[in-house]
N, C-alpha and C positions, 0 to 999 in steps of 0.2 A: 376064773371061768370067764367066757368072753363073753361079751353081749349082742346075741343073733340079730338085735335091733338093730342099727346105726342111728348116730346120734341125728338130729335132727340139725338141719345147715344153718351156717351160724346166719345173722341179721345182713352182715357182711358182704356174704357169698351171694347172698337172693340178691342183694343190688347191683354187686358185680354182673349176673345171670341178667337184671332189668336193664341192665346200661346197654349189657353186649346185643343184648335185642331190639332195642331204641336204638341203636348205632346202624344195625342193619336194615331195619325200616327205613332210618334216614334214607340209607345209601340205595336202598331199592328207588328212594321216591324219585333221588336226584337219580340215578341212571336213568331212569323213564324220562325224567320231563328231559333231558340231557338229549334222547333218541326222540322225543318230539320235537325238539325244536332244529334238531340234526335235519330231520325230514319237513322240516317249513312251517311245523306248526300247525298242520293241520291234518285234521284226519278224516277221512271219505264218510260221510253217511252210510252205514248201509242197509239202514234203512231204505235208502232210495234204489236199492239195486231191484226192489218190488216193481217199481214202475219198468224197469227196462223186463224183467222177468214179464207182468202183464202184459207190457205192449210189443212185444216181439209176437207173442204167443197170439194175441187179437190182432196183430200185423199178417201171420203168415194166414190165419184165418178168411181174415178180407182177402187175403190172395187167392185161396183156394175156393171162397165164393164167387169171386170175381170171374173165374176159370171156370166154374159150373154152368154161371150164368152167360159167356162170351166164346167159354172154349178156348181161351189161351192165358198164358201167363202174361203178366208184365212185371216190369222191370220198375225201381223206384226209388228218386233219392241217389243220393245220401242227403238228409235235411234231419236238421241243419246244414247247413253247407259244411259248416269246423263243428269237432267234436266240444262240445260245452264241456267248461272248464271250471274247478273248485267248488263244485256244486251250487253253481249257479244255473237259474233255470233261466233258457232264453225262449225267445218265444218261435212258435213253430207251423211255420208258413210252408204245406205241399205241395209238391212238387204237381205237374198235374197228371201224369200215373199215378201215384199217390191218392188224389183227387177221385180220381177212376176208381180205383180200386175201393174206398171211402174209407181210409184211416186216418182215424180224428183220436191220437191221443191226447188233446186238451190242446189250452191253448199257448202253456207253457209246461217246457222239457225238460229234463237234466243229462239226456240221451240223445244223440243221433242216429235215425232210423234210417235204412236202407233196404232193398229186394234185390237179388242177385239171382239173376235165372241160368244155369248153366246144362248143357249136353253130356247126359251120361255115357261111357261109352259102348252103350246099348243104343243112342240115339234116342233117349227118352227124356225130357225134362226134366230136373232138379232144381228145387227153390231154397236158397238160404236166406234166411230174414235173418239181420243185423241191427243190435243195438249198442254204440259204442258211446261212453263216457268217461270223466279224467273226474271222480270226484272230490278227489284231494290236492289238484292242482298240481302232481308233481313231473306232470308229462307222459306218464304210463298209462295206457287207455284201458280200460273193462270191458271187454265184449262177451254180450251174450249172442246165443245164436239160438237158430231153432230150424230144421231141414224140411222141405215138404217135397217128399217124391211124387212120381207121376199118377199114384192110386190114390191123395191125396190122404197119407198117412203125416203125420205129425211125426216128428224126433222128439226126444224130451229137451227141455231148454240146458244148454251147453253153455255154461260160465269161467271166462277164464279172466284172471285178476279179478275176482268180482267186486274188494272196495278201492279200487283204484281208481 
């Protein structure tokens, strides 16, 4: 008569089973660090994509108080002049629309901010505020965005590459 049980795997077979899996652990860890160092060895905070998230959204804000209080848009930036690079924070001296407007995201950045005012073709104002950054140094920028039309309604913030 057979036995419904199987026997139990030899001492052997489980080491054979522990190696093949320690084999491919290895091989997981070196392909990875193999594609870090492919791509420069570094990798974007994205942690930091908070701050271009916050100050886009406090950017377009000043813009549409500035507009409450003046009755028009203005335009601002790009400041930094160059998009900062490997996540470094540079420091962040505005423009003076900018100035006007009063966006003070600190006194150092890992984002360059800008306002972009364009005509719909309704002849009505549209505002895009811009935060673009490279936080992994490897020349692909992250831009967030955020739209404010003429009723001064808000878009939700628009991220594209966001730990680049």
């Amino acid at each position: 008569m057979d036995n419904p049980v199987p026997d139990k795997p030899s001492r052997a077979s489980r080491k054979r089973v522990g190696l093949v899996v320690a084999v491919l652990c290895f091989l997981v860890v070196v392909g990875g660090a193999f594609a870090f160092l492919r791509r420069g060895g570094s990798v974007g905070d994205p942690s930091l994509a908070n701050e271009a998230r916050v100050n886009v959204l406090r950017l377009c804000g000043d813009v549409q108080s500035f507009r409450d209080e003046h009755g028009t848009f203005l335009t601002g930036g790009p400041v930094p002049r160059e998009v900062p690079q490997g996540g470094e924070s540079v420091p962040f001296e505005p423009d003076e629309n900018l100035k006007k407007i009063g966006f003070n995201p600190g006194e150092r950045v890992h984002y360059q901010y800008q306002v972009v005012v364009q005509e719909t073709p309704l002849g009505e104002a549209e505002v895009t505020c811009y935060a673009r950054g490279d936080l992994d140094g490897d020349g692909q920028v992250s831009v967030f965005s955020v739209t404010l039309d003429a009723n001064g309604m808000t878009s939700p913030v628009k991220a594209e590459r966001e730990t680049e």
